[in-house]
N, C-alpha and C positions, 0 to 999 in steps of 0.2 A: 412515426408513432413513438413514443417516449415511452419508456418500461421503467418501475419503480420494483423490481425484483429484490425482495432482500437477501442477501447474504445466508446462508447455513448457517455460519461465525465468523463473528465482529471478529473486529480487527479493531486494538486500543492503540494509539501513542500517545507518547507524552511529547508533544509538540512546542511548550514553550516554558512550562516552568518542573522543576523536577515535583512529581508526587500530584502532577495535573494528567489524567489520561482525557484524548477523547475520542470516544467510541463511534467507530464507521459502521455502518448495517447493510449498504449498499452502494452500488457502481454509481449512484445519484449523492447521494454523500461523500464518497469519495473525492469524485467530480469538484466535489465543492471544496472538499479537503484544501487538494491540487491547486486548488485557482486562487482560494483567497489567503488561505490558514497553513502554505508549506514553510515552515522556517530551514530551509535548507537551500542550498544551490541546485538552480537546475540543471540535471545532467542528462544522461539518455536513457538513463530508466525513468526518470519522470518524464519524459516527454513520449516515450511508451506509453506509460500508465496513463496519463493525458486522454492521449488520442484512446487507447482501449475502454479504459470507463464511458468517456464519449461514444464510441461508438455500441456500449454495453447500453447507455440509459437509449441510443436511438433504436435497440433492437437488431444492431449490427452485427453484434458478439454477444459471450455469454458473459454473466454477471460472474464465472466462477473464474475465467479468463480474466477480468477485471480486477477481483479481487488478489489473485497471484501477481498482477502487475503491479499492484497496488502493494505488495506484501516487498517485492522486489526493491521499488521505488525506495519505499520506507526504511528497507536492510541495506541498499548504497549509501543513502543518506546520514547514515548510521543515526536512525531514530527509533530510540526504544522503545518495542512493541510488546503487548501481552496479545495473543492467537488465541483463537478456540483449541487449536491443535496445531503441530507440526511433522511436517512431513520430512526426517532427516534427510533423503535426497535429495531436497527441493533446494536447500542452499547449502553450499560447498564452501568452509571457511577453512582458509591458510592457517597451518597454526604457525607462529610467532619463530621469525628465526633469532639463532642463537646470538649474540653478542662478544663472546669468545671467539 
């Protein structure tokens, strides 16, 4: 059974030109994101996010699980996202070492 659950909050990126977003609403949109529309290399958070949105639209997993994959995928790839919200524990970023 295929589930079209939408999102709480979109997830934007700007995917291929700057000052272009496009706006995700669910693990089925995503899905589609992933497959046709990723301008990045695939790495192992996309291929998480893959299978989890997948398994989100077959009713395997949750659409909220999906979109955190989806969130992650996006933040390896370094693709610029605007969030409904952020959850500061969710991602853990290095800051910059010194050059001296």
């Amino acid at each position: 059974m295929l589930t079209h659950e939408t999102w709480q909050e979109p997830v934007s990126l700007e995917l291929h030109r700057i000052g272009e977003f496009r706006t995700i609403r669910s693990s089925l949109e995503a899905l589609d994101c992933l497959s046709t529309d990723w301008p990045a290399e695939e790495d192992q958070a996309y291929e998480d996010a893959l299978m989890i949105c997948r398994a989100a639209v077959e009713g395997k997993s949750t659409a909220e699980l999906a979109r955190d994959a989806f969130i992650v995928a996006a933040y390896e790839a370094r693709i610029y996202m605007k969030l409904g919200y952020f959850i500061p524990d969710f991602v853990t970023i290095e800051p910059p070492k010194a050059l001296f």
